[in-house]
N, C-alpha and C positions, 0 to 999 in steps of 0.2 A: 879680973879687971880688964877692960877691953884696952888694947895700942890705939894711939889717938892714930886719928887718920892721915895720910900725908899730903900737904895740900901743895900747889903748885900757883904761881903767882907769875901769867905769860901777858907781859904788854906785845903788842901789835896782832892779839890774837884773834882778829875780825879775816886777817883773810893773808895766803903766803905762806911764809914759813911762820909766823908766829900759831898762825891755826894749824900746821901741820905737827908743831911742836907740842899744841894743847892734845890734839888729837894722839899722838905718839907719848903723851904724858898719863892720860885719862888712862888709855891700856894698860900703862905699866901701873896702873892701881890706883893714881891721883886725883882729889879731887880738885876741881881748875876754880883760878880766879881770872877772869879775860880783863885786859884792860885795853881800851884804844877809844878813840871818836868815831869811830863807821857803827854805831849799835844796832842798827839793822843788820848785819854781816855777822857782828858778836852775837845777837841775839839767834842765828841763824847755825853757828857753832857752837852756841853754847846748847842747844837743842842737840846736835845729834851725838855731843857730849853725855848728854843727861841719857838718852838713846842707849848709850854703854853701859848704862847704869851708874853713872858717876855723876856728884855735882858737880853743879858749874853757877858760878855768878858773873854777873858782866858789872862792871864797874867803866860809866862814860868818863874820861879823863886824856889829859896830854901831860903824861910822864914830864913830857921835856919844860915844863912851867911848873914848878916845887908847890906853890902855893895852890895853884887849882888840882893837883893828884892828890896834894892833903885833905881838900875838901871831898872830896868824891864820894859818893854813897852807892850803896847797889841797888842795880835797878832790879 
């Protein structure tokens, strides 16, 4: 039976420390969920994410309003 994989869930990961965090996550074997409103910048990270050989999803959302991060879907 295969170990489920270990995923990682980085809001502000379009660009900073939150994309340095996904990038420093993806390495250590993770596969990334980005979250933030820059999706150009996510989609940008989350490429050279996938690059490592790791997934990555981008979810467009503001964490900081409950009701629109529960909505979110990946793009």
């Amino acid at each position: 039976m295969a170990m489920p994989q270990k995923v990682a869930i980085v809001t502000g990961g379009a660009r900073g420390i939150g994309r340095a965090c996904a990038h420093a996550l993806a390495k250590a074997g993770h596969a990334i969920a980005l979250v933030d409103l820059l999706v150009p910048e996510m989609e940008r990270t989350a490429g050279e994410i996938r690059a490592l050989g790791r997934e990555a999803l981008v979810f467009e959302a503001d964490v900081a309003l409950h009701a629109r991060a529960r909505q979110s879907q990946p793009r």
